[in-house]
N, C-alpha and C positions, 0 to 999 in steps of 0.2 A: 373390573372396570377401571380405566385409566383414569390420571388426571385431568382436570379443566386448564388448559391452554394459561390461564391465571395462578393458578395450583404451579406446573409447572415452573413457570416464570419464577416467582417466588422461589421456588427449590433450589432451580437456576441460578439468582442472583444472592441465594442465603438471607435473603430480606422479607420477615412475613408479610411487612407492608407494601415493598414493591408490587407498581400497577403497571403491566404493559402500556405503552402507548396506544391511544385508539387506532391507528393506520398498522400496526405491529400487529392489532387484533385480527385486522381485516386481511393480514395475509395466511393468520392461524387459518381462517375459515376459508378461506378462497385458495389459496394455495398463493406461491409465488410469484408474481409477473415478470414481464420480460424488462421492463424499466423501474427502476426503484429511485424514484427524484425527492430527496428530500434534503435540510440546510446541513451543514453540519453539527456534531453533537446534539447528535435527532437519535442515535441508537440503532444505525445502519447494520452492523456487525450484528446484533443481537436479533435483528428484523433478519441478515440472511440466515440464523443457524437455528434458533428456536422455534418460530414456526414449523419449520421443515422438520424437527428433532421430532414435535407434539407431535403432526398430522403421521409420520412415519412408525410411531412406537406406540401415543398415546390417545389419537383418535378414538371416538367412541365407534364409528363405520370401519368396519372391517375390510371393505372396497377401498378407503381411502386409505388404510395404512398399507393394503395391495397395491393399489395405482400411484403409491410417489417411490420416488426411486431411490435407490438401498442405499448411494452415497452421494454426498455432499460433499464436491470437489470446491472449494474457495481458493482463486485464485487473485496473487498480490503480485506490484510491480517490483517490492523492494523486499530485501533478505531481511531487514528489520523489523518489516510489519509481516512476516510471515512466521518469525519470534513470537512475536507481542499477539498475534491473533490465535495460533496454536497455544499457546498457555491459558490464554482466557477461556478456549473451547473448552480446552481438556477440565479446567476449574469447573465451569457449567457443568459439566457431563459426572461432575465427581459429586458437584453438590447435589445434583437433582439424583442424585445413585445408579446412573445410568453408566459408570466407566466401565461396568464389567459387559457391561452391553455394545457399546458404540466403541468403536477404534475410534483414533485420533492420530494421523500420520501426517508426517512432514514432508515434501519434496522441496530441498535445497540440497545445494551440493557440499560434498564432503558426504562421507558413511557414518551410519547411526544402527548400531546393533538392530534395530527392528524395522529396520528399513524394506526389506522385503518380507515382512508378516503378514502384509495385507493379500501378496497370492496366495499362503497357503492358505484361506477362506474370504473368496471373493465374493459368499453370498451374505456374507456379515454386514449390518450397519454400521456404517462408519462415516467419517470426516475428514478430508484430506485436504491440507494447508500446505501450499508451495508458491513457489515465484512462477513468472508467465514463463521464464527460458527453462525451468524444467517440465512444466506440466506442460504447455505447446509443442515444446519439441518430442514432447510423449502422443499428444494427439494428430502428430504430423510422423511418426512411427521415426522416428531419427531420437531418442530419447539423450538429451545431454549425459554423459555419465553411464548410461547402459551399456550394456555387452548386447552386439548383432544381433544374438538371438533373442533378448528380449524384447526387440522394439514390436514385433506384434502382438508381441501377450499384452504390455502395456497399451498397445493401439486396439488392441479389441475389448480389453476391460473397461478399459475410459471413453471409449465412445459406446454404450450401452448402460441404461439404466441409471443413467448420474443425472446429479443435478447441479449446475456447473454456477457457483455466484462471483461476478469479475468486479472488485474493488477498486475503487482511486485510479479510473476509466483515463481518467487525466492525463498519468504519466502511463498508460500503455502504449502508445507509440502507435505504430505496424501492427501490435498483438489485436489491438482494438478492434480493426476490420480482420484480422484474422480468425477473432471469436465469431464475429458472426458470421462470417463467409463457413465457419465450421457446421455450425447449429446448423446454417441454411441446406448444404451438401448432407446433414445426415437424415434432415428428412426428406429432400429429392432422392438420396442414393438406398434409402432405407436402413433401419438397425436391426438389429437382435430384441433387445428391448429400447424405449422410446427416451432420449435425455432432454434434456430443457438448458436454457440460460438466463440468467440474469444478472443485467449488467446495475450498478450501484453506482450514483454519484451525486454531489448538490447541482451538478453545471452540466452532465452531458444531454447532449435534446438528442430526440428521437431517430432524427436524420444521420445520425454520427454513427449509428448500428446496422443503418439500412445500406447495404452490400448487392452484388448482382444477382447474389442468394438467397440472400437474406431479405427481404425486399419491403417489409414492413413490422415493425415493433407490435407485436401481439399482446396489448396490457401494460397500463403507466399507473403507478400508484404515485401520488403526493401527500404533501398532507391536507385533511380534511376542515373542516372548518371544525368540527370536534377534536380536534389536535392542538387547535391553535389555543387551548383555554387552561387551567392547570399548569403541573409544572414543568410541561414543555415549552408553556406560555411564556414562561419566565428566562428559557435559553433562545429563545425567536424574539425576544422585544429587546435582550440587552444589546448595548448600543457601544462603541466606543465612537470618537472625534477622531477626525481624520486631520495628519498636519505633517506636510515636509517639512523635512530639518535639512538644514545648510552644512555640507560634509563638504570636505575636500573633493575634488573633482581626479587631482589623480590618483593614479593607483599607488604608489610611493607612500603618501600622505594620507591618503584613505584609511585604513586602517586604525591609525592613533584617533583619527575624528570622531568616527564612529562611537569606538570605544568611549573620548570623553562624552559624548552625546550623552548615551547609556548612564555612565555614571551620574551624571545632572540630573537623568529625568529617572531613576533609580527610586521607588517608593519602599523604604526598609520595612522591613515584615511582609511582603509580598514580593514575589517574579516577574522578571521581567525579561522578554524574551528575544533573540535577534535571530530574523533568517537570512541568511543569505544562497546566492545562487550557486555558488563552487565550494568546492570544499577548502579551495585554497585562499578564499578572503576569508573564511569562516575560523581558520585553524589562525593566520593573520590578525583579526580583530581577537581573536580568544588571547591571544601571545599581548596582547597591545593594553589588554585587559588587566593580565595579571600585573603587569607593571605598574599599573594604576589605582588597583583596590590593594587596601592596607588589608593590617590586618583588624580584624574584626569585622570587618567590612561586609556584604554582601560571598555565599560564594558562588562560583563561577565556575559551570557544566558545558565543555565542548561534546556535541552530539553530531555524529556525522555514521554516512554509511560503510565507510572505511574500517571500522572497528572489529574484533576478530568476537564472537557471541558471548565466550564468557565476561569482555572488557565491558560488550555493550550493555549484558546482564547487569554489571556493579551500575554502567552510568545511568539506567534505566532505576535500581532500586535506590539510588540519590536523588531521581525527580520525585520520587511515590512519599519522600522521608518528607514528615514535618517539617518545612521551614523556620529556618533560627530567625531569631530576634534583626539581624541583617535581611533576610532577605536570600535570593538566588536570582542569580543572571544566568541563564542560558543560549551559547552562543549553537546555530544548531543550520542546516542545511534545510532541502525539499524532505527531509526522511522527517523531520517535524511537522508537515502540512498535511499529512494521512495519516490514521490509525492509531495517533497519538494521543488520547484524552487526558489534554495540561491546557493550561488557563494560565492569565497573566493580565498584570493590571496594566503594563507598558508592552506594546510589543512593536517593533523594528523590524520591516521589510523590505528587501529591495526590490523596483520594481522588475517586475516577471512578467511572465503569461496569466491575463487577467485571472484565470480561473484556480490560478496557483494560488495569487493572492489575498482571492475568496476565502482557499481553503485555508490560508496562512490567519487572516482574519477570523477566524473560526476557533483561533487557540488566545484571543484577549476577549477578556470580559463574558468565557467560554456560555459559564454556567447562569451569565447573571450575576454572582457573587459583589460586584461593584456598582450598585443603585448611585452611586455620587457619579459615576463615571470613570470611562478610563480613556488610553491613548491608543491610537495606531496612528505608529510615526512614519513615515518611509522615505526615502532617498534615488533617484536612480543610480545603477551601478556604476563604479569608477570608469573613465579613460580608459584607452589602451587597449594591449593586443586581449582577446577573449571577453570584451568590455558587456557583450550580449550573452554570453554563454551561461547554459546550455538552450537559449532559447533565441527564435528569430530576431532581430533587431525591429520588424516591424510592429511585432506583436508586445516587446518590453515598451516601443514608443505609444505605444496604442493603450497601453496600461498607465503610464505617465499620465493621457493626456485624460482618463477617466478618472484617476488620483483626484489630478487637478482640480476636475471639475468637483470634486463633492471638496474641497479646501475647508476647513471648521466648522463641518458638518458632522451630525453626528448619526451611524448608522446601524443598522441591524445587520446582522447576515442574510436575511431574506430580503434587503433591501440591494446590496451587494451582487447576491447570486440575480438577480432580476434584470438586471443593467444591460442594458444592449449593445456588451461589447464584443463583437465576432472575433476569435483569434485566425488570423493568416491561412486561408485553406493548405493541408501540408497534404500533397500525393504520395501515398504509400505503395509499395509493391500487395497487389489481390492475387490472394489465393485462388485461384480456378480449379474447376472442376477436375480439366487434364496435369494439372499438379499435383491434386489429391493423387489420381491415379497412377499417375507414374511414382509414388513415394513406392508405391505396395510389391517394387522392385527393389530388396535389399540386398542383393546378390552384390559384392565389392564389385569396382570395375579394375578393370586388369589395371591400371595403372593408381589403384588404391582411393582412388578420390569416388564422393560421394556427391547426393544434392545437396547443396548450401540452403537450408532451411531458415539461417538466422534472418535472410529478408524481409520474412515474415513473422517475423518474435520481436524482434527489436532493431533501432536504429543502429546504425553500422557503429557511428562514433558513441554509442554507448558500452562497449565491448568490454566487459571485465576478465579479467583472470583469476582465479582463485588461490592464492597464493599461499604456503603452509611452510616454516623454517623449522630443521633441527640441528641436535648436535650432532655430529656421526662421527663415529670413536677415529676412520679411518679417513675420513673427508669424503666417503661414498656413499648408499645407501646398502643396507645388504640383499642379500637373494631373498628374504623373507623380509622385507621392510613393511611392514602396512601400510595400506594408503591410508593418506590422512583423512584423520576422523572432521569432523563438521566442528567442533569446538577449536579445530589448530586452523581454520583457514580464512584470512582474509581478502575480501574482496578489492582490487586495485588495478584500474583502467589502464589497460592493454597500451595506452597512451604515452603511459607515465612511467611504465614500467624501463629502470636504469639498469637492466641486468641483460647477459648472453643468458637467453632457452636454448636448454641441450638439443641435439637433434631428437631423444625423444622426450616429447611434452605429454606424456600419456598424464600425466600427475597436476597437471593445469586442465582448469575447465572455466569455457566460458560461459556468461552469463551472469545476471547481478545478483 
């Protein structure tokens, strides 16, 4: 006889005393819905993969570890949190002693010795953690990074039998209605065996999923009024005060401001955190930083999604380390506002898209830990050319003008995510039915060109390149060169790129 869903959990976490959350519970027993709304630092990640893990292996009904489905696709917008989330799996699956049982596989770009393991025994339990540009462009049979002939095998394993949970919904883009325009065509067009989705977020509503296929959210879980008590209770009431600070207005000048900002309102022995919307004010304020703190001083962690996995590995085990007697300042991007569980008694935002915000809000005063209080500062972004990017200018003024409104107030994140702020309708390219089926022709065309599937993955201007540097004794590569492995490759916007592509680019891949 298996474990208890509670049993479990504890195995899971290595913690005798850990106690699931009650809404965590209720998906042990009911199985997963189609909407999972809950604040941030509620245990979202733990809610898509342990439930699912119980009722599949360790159900005491033998019908229900029959009727859920053999894998567990988790899909993420960024290559960072598809890091940080495969590790954590693969740890649960090692504590509870299930790793010889359950695979754990990654899709991101670059090659990884086990990368195709999971064909040779597709009737295995398993968990697969990738970004939306590898795993959609597998469910739309155009696989980023595949050889031709695999795009069907991957198009028919992963529409069959899966259980598909879509993370930090926020920054999906296009992917967003392309999930559910998926789920909707596989039960009009029929499967093999039956898959499910579920989409994850503090801020997406119902209507955001509902597609010309898709046509209605089947099951919203939130939290219960038995959620709201214990020490969940204690991550939903803490509060930080809201308060603009007065920066420089341009972009020249911006930077230094900031920076002094931070150091003023710097509380030593604790974090303190900065997001911003580019990677290029964030690397800017970090550079404006170091000239500013001495030594002894607080130190000072630039996080952005630019970094190549072993860099981001180091900068990720300097946030998890004890903080010294200074303190830490962490200057950091959007790849901060999902999937990141860090807390901070100061934290600095510029304004965004309200729901970025939210989630950026979500990392002060995470746990509670600050009963005296804490700060959320924010600014609107500099002047100048890119002054709104990566977001509409209506939607950052629209966040301004909600800021405003709570001025030295002090809030919760359930008070935040409730706020009646609509971001800017944005019209995406939909997936139709007759695009499903004109994919299911891979035959090249004579003049080599294929369907452009990115329309439906991601936004145009979000286009990365994967980029990997060596030495090469000759200045060439040779006839047996290996393609780079996923540890040499950094991710770097197609945008920005100051370099001639050879005429063949087989060794670039897009996608974030």
């Amino acid at each position: 006889m298996g474990r208890t869903f509670v049993e479990l959990f504890r195995a899971a976490m290595n913690d005798a005393d850990a106690r699931p959350y009650p809404y965590q519970e209720r998906l042990a027993a009911e199985g997963l819905p189609e909407l999972l709304r809950v604040p941030t630092g509620a245990g979202k990640t733990a809610a898509g993969v342990l439930p699912w893990l119980w009722r599949r292996l360790e159900h005491p009904e033998a019908a229900v570890r029959a009727g859920e489905a053999r894998w567990l696709v988790f899909v993420l917008p960024l290559r960072s949190l598809v890091e940080q989330t495969a590790a954590v799996v693969r740890e649960w699956t090692a504590n509870a002693g299930l790793a010889g049982a359950v695979g754990v596989h990654v899709f991101m770009g670059g090659e990884d010795r086990d990368d195709d393991a999971w064909r040779m025994d597709p009737s295995r339990t398993a968990v697969f953690v990738g970004t939306q540009d590898m795993l959609l462009s597998r469910l739309l049979m155009r696989g980023y990074g595949e050889s031709r002939a695999q795009w069907p095998v991957s198009f028919g394993l992963l529409h069959n039998g899966v259980q598909f949970v879509f993370d930090e919904t926020q920054l999906m883009g296009p992917g967003l209605p392309t999930s559910a325009q998926l789920q909707g065509l596989r039960e009009k067009l029929g499967t093999g065996a039956p898959s499910q989705s579920m989409w994850m977020s503090a801020t997406l509503a119902p209507q955001e999923v509902c597609t010309p296929d898709h046509r209605e959210v089947r099951g919203v879980v939130e939290l219960g009024e038995d959620d709201r008590v214990g020490g969940l209770a204690v991550r939903l009431n803490a509060v930080r005060q809201v308060e603009r600070v007065e920066v420089p207005e341009s972009a020249a000048a911006y930077p230094a401001g900031v920076a002094q900002v931070l150091v003023a309102r710097h509380v030593p022995g604790t974090r303190t955190i900065a997001v911003f919307n580019t990677v290029e004010r964030a690397v800017a304020v970090q550079t404006a930083l170091a000239k500013l703190v001495r030594r002894g001083g607080p130190d000072v962690v630039l996080l952005h999604s630019r970094f190549r996995p072993p860099e981001r590995e180091g900068l990720m085990d300097e946030l998890k380390a004890p903080l010294s007697a200074a303190g830490q300042i962490v200057v950091s991007t959007q790849v901060l506002e999902a999937g990141v569980d860090l807390s901070s008694r100061v934290l600095f935002t510029e304004a965004a898209l309200f729901s970025s915000v939210v989630q950026r809000a979500g990392r002060c005063n995470r746990a509670g830990e600050f009963p005296e209080g804490a700060n959320l500062l924010w600014a609107p972004p500099p002047s100048g050319r890119g002054q709104y990017a990566p977001y509409e200018q209506e939607d950052v003024e629209t966040a301004v003008e909600a800021l405003t409104s709570l001025e030295g107030t002090c809030v919760t994140s359930t008070r935040l995510q409730e706020m009646p702020v609509a971001p800017k309708p944005v019209v995406h390219p939909v997936l139709r039915r007759r695009d499903l089926l004109q994919l299911f022709d891979t035959m090249p065309d004579l003049s080599g060109a294929d369907i452009d599937v990115s329309q439906w993955i991601r936004d145009g201007q979000d286009t990365t390149a994967l980029v990997a540097w060596r030495d090469l004794t000759d200045g060439r590569p040779g006839e047996r060169e290996a393609f780079p492995a996923r540890e040499e490759l950094c991710p770097v916007p197609v945008r920005d790129l100051k370099m001639k592509l050879p005429l063949d680019v087989g060794h670039l891949e897009t996608g974030t």
